[in-house]
C-alpha positions as CSV (number, residue, x, y, z in Angstrom):
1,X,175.4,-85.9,127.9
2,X,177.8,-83.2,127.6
3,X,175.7,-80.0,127.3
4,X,172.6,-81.7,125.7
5,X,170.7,-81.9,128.5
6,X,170.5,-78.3,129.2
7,X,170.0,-77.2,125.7
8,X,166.4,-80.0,126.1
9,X,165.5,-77.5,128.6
10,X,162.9,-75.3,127.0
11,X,164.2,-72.7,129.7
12,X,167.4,-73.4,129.5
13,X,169.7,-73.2,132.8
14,X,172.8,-71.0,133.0
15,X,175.7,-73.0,132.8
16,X,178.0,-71.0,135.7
17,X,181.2,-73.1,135.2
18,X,182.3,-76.7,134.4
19,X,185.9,-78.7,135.5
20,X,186.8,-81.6,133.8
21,X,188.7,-85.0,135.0
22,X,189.6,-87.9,132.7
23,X,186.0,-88.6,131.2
24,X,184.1,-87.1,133.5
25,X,182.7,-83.5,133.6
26,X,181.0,-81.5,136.2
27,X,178.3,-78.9,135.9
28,X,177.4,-75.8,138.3
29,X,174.2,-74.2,136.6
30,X,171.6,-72.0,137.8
31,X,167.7,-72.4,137.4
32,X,165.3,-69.6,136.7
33,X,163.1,-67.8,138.0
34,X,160.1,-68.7,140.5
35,X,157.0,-69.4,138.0
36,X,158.7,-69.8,135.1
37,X,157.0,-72.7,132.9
38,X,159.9,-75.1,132.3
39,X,159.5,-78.3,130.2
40,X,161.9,-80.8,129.3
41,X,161.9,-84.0,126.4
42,X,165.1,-85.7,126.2
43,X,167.3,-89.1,126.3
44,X,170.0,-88.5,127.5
45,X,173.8,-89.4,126.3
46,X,175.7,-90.7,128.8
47,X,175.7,-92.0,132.6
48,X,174.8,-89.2,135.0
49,X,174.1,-87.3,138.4
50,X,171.8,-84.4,139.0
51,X,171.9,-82.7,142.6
52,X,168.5,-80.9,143.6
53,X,169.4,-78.7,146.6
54,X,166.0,-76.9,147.0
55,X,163.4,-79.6,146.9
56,X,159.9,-79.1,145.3
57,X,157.5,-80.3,142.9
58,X,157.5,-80.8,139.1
59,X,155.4,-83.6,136.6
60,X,157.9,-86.2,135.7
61,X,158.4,-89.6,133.5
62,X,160.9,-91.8,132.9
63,X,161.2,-94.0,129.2
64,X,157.2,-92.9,129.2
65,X,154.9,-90.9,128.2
66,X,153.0,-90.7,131.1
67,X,154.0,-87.6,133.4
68,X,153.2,-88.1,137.5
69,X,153.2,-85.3,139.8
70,X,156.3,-86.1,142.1
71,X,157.8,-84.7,145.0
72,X,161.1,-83.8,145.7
73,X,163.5,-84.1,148.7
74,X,165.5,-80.7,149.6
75,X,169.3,-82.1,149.0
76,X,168.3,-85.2,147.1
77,X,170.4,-86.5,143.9
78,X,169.1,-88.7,141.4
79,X,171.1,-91.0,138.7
80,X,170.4,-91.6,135.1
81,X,172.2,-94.4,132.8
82,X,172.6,-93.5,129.1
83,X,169.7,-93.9,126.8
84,X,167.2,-92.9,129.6
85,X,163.9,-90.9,128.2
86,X,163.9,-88.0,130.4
87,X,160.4,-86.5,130.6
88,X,159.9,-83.5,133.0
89,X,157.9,-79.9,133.5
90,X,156.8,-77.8,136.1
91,X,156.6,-74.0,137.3
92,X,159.3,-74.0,140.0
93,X,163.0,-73.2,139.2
94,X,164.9,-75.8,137.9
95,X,167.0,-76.0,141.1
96,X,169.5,-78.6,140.1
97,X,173.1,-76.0,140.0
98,X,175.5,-80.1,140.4
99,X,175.5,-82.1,137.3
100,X,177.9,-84.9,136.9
101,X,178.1,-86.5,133.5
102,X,180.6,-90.1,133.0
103,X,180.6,-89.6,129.5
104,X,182.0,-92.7,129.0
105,X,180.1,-94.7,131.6
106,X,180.0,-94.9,134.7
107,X,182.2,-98.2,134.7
108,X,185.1,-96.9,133.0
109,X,187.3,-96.2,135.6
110,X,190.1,-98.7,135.2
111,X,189.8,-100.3,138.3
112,X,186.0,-101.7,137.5
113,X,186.3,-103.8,133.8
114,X,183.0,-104.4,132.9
115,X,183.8,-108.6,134.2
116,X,184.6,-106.8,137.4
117,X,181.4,-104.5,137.9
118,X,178.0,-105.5,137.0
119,X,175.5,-102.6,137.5
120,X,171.7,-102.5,136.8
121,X,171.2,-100.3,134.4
122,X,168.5,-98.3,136.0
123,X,167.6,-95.1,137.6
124,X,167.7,-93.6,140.9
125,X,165.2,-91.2,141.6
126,X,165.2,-88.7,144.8
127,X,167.5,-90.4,146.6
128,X,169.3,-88.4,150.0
129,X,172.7,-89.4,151.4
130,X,174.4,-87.5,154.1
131,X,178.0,-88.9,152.2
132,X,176.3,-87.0,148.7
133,X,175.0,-84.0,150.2
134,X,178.5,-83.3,151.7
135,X,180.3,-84.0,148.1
136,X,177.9,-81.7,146.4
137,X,178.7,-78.8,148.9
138,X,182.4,-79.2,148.2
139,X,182.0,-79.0,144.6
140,X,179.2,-76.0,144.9
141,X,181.8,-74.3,146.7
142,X,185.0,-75.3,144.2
143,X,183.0,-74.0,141.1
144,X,181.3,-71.2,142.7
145,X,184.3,-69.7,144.1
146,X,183.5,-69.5,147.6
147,X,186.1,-69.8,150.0
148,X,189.3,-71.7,150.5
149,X,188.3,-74.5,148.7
150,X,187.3,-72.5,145.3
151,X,190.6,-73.4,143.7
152,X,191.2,-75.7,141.3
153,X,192.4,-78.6,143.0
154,X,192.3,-82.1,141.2
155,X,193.2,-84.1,143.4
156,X,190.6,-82.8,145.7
157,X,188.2,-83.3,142.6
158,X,189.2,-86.9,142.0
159,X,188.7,-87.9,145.6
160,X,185.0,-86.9,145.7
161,X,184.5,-88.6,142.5
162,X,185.6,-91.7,143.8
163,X,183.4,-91.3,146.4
164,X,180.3,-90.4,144.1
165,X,181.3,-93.1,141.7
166,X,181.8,-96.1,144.9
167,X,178.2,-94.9,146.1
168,X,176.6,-95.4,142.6
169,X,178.0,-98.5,141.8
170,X,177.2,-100.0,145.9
171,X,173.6,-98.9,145.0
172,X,173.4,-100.2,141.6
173,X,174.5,-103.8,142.1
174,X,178.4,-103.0,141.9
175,X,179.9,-106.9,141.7
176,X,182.0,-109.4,142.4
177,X,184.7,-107.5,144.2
178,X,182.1,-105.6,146.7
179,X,183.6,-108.6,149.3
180,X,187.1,-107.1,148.8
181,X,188.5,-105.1,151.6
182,X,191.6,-103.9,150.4
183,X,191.9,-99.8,150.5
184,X,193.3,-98.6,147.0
185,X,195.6,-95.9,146.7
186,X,192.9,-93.7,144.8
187,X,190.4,-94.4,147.8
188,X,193.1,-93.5,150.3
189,X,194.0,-90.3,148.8
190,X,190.1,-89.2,148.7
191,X,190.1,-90.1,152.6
192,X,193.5,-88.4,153.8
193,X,192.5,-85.4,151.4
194,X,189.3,-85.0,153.3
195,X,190.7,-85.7,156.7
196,X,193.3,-83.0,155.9
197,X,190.5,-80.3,154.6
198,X,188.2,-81.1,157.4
199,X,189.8,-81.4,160.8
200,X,187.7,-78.9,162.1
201,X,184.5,-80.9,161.9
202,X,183.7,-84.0,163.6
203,X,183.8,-87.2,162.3
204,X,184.1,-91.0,163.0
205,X,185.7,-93.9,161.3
206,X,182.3,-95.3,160.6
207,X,181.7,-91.9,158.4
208,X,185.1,-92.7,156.6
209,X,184.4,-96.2,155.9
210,X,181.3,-95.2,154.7
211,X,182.9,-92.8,151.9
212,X,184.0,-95.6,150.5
213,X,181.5,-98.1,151.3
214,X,183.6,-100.4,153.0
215,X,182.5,-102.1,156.4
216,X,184.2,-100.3,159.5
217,X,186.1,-102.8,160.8
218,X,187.6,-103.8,157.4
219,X,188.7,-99.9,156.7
220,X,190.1,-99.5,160.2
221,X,192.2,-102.3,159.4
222,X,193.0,-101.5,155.6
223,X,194.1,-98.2,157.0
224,X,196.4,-99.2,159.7
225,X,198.1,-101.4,157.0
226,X,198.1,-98.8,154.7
227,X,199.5,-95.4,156.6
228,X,201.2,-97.5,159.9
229,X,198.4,-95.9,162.2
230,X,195.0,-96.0,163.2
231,X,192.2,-93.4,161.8
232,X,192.5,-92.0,165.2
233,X,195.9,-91.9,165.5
234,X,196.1,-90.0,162.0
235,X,193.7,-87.7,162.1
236,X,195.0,-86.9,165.9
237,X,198.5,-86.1,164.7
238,X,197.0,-83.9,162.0
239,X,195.1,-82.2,163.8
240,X,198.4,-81.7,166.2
241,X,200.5,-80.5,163.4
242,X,197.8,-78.2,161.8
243,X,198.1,-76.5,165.4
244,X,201.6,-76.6,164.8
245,X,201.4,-74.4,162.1
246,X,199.0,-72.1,163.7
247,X,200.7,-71.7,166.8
248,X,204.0,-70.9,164.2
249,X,202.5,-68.3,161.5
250,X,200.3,-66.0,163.8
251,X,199.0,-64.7,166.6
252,X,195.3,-66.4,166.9
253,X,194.2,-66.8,170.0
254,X,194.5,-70.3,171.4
255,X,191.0,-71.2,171.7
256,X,190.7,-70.2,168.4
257,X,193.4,-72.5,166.9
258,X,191.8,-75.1,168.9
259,X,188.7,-75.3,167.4
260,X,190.0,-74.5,163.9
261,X,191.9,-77.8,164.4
262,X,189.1,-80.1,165.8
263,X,189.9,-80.1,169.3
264,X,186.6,-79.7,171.6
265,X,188.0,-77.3,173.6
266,X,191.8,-75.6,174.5
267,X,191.9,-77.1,177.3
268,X,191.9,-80.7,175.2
269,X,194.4,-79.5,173.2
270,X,196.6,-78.2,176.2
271,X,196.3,-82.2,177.3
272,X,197.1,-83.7,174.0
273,X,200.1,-81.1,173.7
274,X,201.1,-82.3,177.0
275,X,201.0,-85.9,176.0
276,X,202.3,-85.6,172.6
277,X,204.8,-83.4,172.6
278,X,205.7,-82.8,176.4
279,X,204.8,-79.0,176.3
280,X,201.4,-76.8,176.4
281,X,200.5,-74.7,173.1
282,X,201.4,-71.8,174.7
283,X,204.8,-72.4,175.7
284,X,205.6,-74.2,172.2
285,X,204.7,-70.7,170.6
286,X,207.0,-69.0,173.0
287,X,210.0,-71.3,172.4
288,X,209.5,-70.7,168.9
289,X,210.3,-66.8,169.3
290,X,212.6,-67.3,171.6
Protein backbone atom coordinates (compact mmCIF):
# COMPACT_ATOMS: atom_id res chain seq x y z
CA UNK A 1 0.00 0.00 0.00
CA UNK A 2 2.64 2.28 0.99
CA UNK A 3 1.08 5.81 0.61
CA UNK A 4 -1.34 4.85 -2.29
CA UNK A 5 -4.19 4.55 -0.32
CA UNK A 6 -4.22 8.07 0.94
CA UNK A 7 -3.25 9.65 -2.36
CA UNK A 8 -7.03 7.45 -3.66
CA UNK A 9 -8.54 9.76 -1.23
CA UNK A 10 -10.05 12.55 -3.19
CA UNK A 11 -9.64 14.48 0.19
CA UNK A 12 -6.62 13.30 1.04
CA UNK A 13 -5.72 12.73 4.84
CA UNK A 14 -2.62 14.33 6.47
CA UNK A 15 -0.11 11.92 6.94
CA UNK A 16 1.14 13.06 10.75
CA UNK A 17 4.12 10.60 11.02
CA UNK A 18 4.99 6.95 9.96
CA UNK A 19 7.70 4.27 11.86
CA UNK A 20 8.85 1.54 10.09
CA UNK A 21 9.77 -2.26 11.24
CA UNK A 22 11.17 -4.93 8.84
CA UNK A 23 8.32 -4.89 6.08
CA UNK A 24 5.83 -3.34 7.91
CA UNK A 25 4.95 0.39 8.21
CA UNK A 26 2.61 2.22 10.37
CA UNK A 27 0.55 5.31 9.65
CA UNK A 28 -0.83 8.11 12.08
CA UNK A 29 -2.98 10.47 9.77
CA UNK A 30 -5.57 12.89 10.38
CA UNK A 31 -9.13 13.23 8.52
CA UNK A 32 -10.81 16.44 7.59
CA UNK A 33 -13.12 18.44 8.39
CA UNK A 34 -16.92 17.66 9.55
CA UNK A 35 -18.86 17.88 6.02
CA UNK A 36 -16.34 17.59 3.88
CA UNK A 37 -17.36 15.32 0.72
CA UNK A 38 -14.76 12.53 0.77
CA UNK A 39 -14.71 9.71 -1.94
CA UNK A 40 -12.41 7.03 -2.42
CA UNK A 41 -11.80 4.28 -5.70
CA UNK A 42 -8.89 2.10 -5.03
CA UNK A 43 -7.34 -1.53 -4.83
CA UNK A 44 -5.21 -1.62 -2.69
CA UNK A 45 -1.31 -2.96 -2.65
CA UNK A 46 -0.61 -4.88 0.01
CA UNK A 47 -2.14 -6.64 3.33
CA UNK A 48 -3.51 -4.04 5.76
CA UNK A 49 -5.14 -2.52 8.95
CA UNK A 50 -7.25 0.61 9.23
CA UNK A 51 -8.29 1.80 12.95
CA UNK A 52 -11.59 3.99 13.00
CA UNK A 53 -11.56 5.56 16.47
CA UNK A 54 -14.71 7.88 16.07
CA UNK A 55 -17.31 5.64 14.60
CA UNK A 56 -19.98 6.93 12.01
CA UNK A 57 -21.41 6.44 8.70
CA UNK A 58 -20.12 6.50 5.13
CA UNK A 59 -21.40 4.48 1.61
CA UNK A 60 -19.10 1.57 1.21
CA UNK A 61 -18.19 -1.49 -1.33
CA UNK A 62 -15.95 -4.00 -1.40
CA UNK A 63 -14.52 -5.70 -5.13
CA UNK A 64 -18.08 -4.02 -6.29
CA UNK A 65 -19.64 -1.49 -7.61
CA UNK A 66 -22.39 -1.35 -5.57
CA UNK A 67 -21.98 1.15 -2.52
CA UNK A 68 -24.34 0.26 0.88
CA UNK A 69 -24.80 2.76 3.56
CA UNK A 70 -22.89 1.15 6.59
CA UNK A 71 -22.35 1.84 10.01
CA UNK A 72 -19.48 2.06 11.88
CA UNK A 73 -18.41 1.03 15.45
CA UNK A 74 -16.45 3.86 17.61
CA UNK A 75 -12.84 1.96 18.04
CA UNK A 76 -13.49 -0.71 15.42
CA UNK A 77 -10.47 -1.87 12.92
CA UNK A 78 -11.09 -3.49 9.73
CA UNK A 79 -8.49 -5.72 7.55
CA UNK A 80 -7.92 -5.67 3.92
CA UNK A 81 -5.70 -8.46 1.82
CA UNK A 82 -3.88 -7.09 -1.24
CA UNK A 83 -5.80 -6.71 -4.48
CA UNK A 84 -8.99 -5.72 -2.49
CA UNK A 85 -11.31 -3.03 -4.55
CA UNK A 86 -11.78 -0.44 -2.01
CA UNK A 87 -14.98 1.59 -2.72
CA UNK A 88 -15.95 4.28 -0.15
CA UNK A 89 -17.58 8.07 0.26
CA UNK A 90 -19.32 9.96 2.75
CA UNK A 91 -19.51 13.56 4.38
CA UNK A 92 -17.98 12.69 7.82
CA UNK A 93 -14.20 13.00 8.50
CA UNK A 94 -12.23 10.28 7.53
CA UNK A 95 -11.47 9.35 11.07
CA UNK A 96 -9.06 6.50 10.55
CA UNK A 97 -5.48 8.43 12.10
CA UNK A 98 -3.84 4.01 12.58
CA UNK A 99 -2.90 2.43 9.39
CA UNK A 100 -0.89 -0.65 9.29
CA UNK A 101 0.44 -1.82 5.93
CA UNK A 102 2.44 -5.70 5.67
CA UNK A 103 3.85 -4.69 2.55
CA UNK A 104 4.89 -7.91 2.02
CA UNK A 105 1.99 -9.88 3.35
CA UNK A 106 0.81 -10.48 6.19
CA UNK A 107 2.43 -14.05 6.33
CA UNK A 108 5.88 -13.03 5.94
CA UNK A 109 7.05 -13.11 9.19
CA UNK A 110 9.50 -15.96 9.32
CA UNK A 111 8.00 -17.90 11.84
CA UNK A 112 4.63 -18.50 9.54
CA UNK A 113 5.98 -20.13 5.85
CA UNK A 114 3.17 -20.06 3.83
CA UNK A 115 3.00 -24.39 4.55
CA UNK A 116 2.75 -23.26 8.03
CA UNK A 117 -0.12 -20.53 7.85
CA UNK A 118 -3.06 -20.80 5.67
CA UNK A 119 -5.25 -17.66 5.86
CA UNK A 120 -8.44 -16.81 3.89
CA UNK A 121 -7.80 -14.25 1.93
CA UNK A 122 -10.71 -12.01 2.86
CA UNK A 123 -11.72 -8.97 4.59
CA UNK A 124 -12.70 -7.97 7.94
CA UNK A 125 -15.06 -5.25 8.21
CA UNK A 126 -15.87 -3.30 11.55
CA UNK A 127 -14.57 -5.55 13.74
CA UNK A 128 -14.00 -4.30 17.86
CA UNK A 129 -11.45 -6.06 20.09
CA UNK A 130 -10.59 -4.84 23.52
CA UNK A 131 -6.73 -6.60 22.77
CA UNK A 132 -6.86 -3.98 19.28
CA UNK A 133 -8.25 -1.07 20.78
CA UNK A 134 -5.50 -1.14 23.44
CA UNK A 135 -2.63 -1.62 20.63
CA UNK A 136 -3.91 1.23 18.62
CA UNK A 137 -3.84 3.64 21.78
CA UNK A 138 -0.17 2.66 22.32
CA UNK A 139 0.81 3.42 18.90
CA UNK A 140 -1.60 6.81 18.79
CA UNK A 141 0.40 7.79 21.60
CA UNK A 142 4.10 6.59 20.15
CA UNK A 143 3.56 8.64 16.96
CA UNK A 144 1.69 11.42 18.26
CA UNK A 145 4.13 12.23 20.85
CA UNK A 146 2.19 12.05 23.86
CA UNK A 147 3.59 11.00 26.92
CA UNK A 148 6.19 8.57 28.08
CA UNK A 149 5.61 6.29 25.58
CA UNK A 150 6.20 8.83 22.54
CA UNK A 151 9.68 7.63 21.95
CA UNK A 152 10.84 5.52 19.57
CA UNK A 153 11.04 2.30 20.96
CA UNK A 154 11.24 -0.86 18.72
CA UNK A 155 11.07 -3.28 20.65
CA UNK A 156 7.97 -1.91 22.13
CA UNK A 157 6.80 -1.50 18.35
CA UNK A 158 7.53 -5.13 17.45
CA UNK A 159 5.60 -6.56 20.48
CA UNK A 160 2.31 -4.97 19.43
CA UNK A 161 2.82 -6.06 16.06
CA UNK A 162 3.02 -9.44 17.03
CA UNK A 163 0.09 -9.06 18.75
CA UNK A 164 -1.83 -7.35 15.80
CA UNK A 165 -0.37 -9.88 13.44
CA UNK A 166 -1.37 -13.31 15.99
CA UNK A 167 -5.02 -11.67 16.11
CA UNK A 168 -5.28 -11.41 12.22
CA UNK A 169 -4.07 -14.62 11.41
CA UNK A 170 -6.42 -16.42 14.69
CA UNK A 171 -9.34 -14.67 12.80
CA UNK A 172 -8.41 -15.48 9.29
CA UNK A 173 -7.99 -19.17 9.49
CA UNK A 174 -4.22 -19.06 10.83
CA UNK A 175 -3.10 -23.07 10.40
CA UNK A 176 -1.75 -26.00 11.28
CA UNK A 177 0.29 -24.77 14.22
CA UNK A 178 -2.84 -22.83 16.03
CA UNK A 179 -2.64 -26.39 18.38
CA UNK A 180 0.87 -25.42 19.39
CA UNK A 181 1.40 -24.05 22.80
CA UNK A 182 4.88 -23.27 22.94
CA UNK A 183 5.49 -19.35 23.88
CA UNK A 184 8.18 -17.96 21.37
CA UNK A 185 10.72 -15.65 22.36
CA UNK A 186 9.23 -12.83 20.11
CA UNK A 187 5.67 -13.42 21.92
CA UNK A 188 7.43 -13.35 25.23
CA UNK A 189 9.16 -10.17 24.82
CA UNK A 190 5.65 -8.41 23.51
CA UNK A 191 4.18 -9.85 26.95
CA UNK A 192 7.08 -8.87 29.52
CA UNK A 193 7.39 -5.44 27.54
CA UNK A 194 3.69 -4.81 28.30
CA UNK A 195 3.67 -6.13 31.80
CA UNK A 196 6.72 -3.82 32.39
CA UNK A 197 4.90 -0.53 30.80
CA UNK A 198 1.65 -1.30 32.44
CA UNK A 199 1.89 -2.31 36.10
CA UNK A 200 -0.28 0.31 37.03
CA UNK A 201 -3.36 -1.09 35.34
CA UNK A 202 -5.11 -4.21 36.06
CA UNK A 203 -4.84 -7.19 34.32
CA UNK A 204 -5.29 -11.02 34.41
CA UNK A 205 -3.44 -13.94 32.84
CA UNK A 206 -6.49 -14.66 30.80
CA UNK A 207 -5.93 -10.90 29.15
CA UNK A 208 -2.16 -12.01 28.54
CA UNK A 209 -2.96 -15.30 26.97
CA UNK A 210 -5.34 -13.62 25.04
CA UNK A 211 -2.55 -11.11 23.36
CA UNK A 212 -1.33 -13.85 21.96
CA UNK A 213 -4.18 -16.02 21.42
CA UNK A 214 -3.08 -18.85 23.26
CA UNK A 215 -5.59 -20.78 25.72
CA UNK A 216 -4.93 -19.72 29.48
CA UNK A 217 -3.86 -22.67 30.89
CA UNK A 218 -1.34 -23.39 28.11
CA UNK A 219 0.30 -19.70 28.53
CA UNK A 220 0.40 -20.04 32.27
CA UNK A 221 2.28 -22.95 31.75
CA UNK A 222 4.48 -21.80 28.70
CA UNK A 223 5.39 -18.96 30.94
CA UNK A 224 6.40 -20.67 34.00
CA UNK A 225 8.79 -22.72 31.69
CA UNK A 226 9.88 -19.90 30.11
CA UNK A 227 10.82 -17.07 32.90
CA UNK A 228 10.98 -19.90 36.19
CA UNK A 229 7.77 -18.12 37.59
CA UNK A 230 4.20 -17.74 37.35
CA UNK A 231 2.40 -14.57 35.58
CA UNK A 232 1.64 -13.71 39.13
CA UNK A 233 4.70 -14.19 40.56
CA UNK A 234 6.29 -11.92 37.74
CA UNK A 235 4.31 -9.36 37.41
CA UNK A 236 4.25 -9.23 41.51
CA UNK A 237 8.01 -8.85 41.72
CA UNK A 238 7.82 -6.14 39.10
CA UNK A 239 5.57 -4.38 40.44
CA UNK A 240 7.88 -4.81 43.86
CA UNK A 241 10.94 -3.62 42.27
CA UNK A 242 9.21 -0.72 40.28
CA UNK A 243 8.41 0.47 43.95
CA UNK A 244 11.89 -0.15 44.64
CA UNK A 245 12.86 2.36 42.46
CA UNK A 246 10.41 4.81 43.50
CA UNK A 247 10.83 4.53 47.07
CA UNK A 248 14.95 5.08 45.95
CA UNK A 249 14.82 8.29 43.45
CA UNK A 250 12.17 10.52 45.15
CA UNK A 251 10.12 11.71 47.59
CA UNK A 252 6.37 10.61 46.21
CA UNK A 253 4.23 9.97 48.70
CA UNK A 254 3.58 6.38 49.46
CA UNK A 255 0.14 6.01 48.41
CA UNK A 256 1.18 7.42 45.42
CA UNK A 257 3.97 4.97 44.56
CA UNK A 258 1.52 2.45 45.34
CA UNK A 259 -0.85 2.92 42.88
CA UNK A 260 1.68 3.98 40.25
CA UNK A 261 2.91 0.35 40.69
CA UNK A 262 -0.40 -1.65 40.63
CA UNK A 263 -0.97 -2.22 44.18
CA UNK A 264 -4.76 -1.57 45.20
CA UNK A 265 -3.97 0.33 48.03
CA UNK A 266 -0.66 1.16 50.44
CA UNK A 267 -1.65 -0.64 52.79
CA UNK A 268 -1.32 -3.94 50.20
CA UNK A 269 1.85 -2.88 49.37
CA UNK A 270 2.92 -2.40 53.11
CA UNK A 271 1.83 -6.37 53.32
CA UNK A 272 3.56 -7.56 50.26
CA UNK A 273 6.77 -5.50 51.53
CA UNK A 274 6.32 -7.26 54.65
CA UNK A 275 6.21 -10.59 53.06
CA UNK A 276 8.73 -10.10 50.45
CA UNK A 277 11.25 -8.31 51.67
CA UNK A 278 10.80 -8.44 55.60
CA UNK A 279 10.37 -4.48 55.88
CA UNK A 280 7.44 -1.85 55.18
CA UNK A 281 8.08 0.75 52.28
CA UNK A 282 8.58 3.27 54.58
CA UNK A 283 11.34 2.03 56.57
CA UNK A 284 13.18 0.53 53.22
CA UNK A 285 13.24 4.36 52.10
CA UNK A 286 14.71 5.31 55.35
CA UNK A 287 17.45 2.60 55.41
CA UNK A 288 18.39 3.78 52.13
CA UNK A 289 19.37 7.41 53.51
CA UNK A 290 20.62 6.19 56.32
Amino acid sequence: MNSDLFEAFSKRPEIVNRVSHQDVEVYLARGGEQGDNWELDSTVQSDFVVFNTSGGFSNFALNSDKLQRSAWPKLSWSFHPSGTQVKENGVEPVAAPIVIDFSKGLTSDPECQTSQCRIEKRSLVGSVDPRMTWVFSELSAQLSGRGDKAKADPLFLEGLLIIVRSILLNRLGEAENKASTKLSQDNLLAITDFIERSLDQGFGIGFLAEMIDMPTQAFARSFMLATGQTPHQYVLARRIARAQELLATGKMPLADIAYACGFASQSHMTDVFRQKLGVTPGRYRKELRG
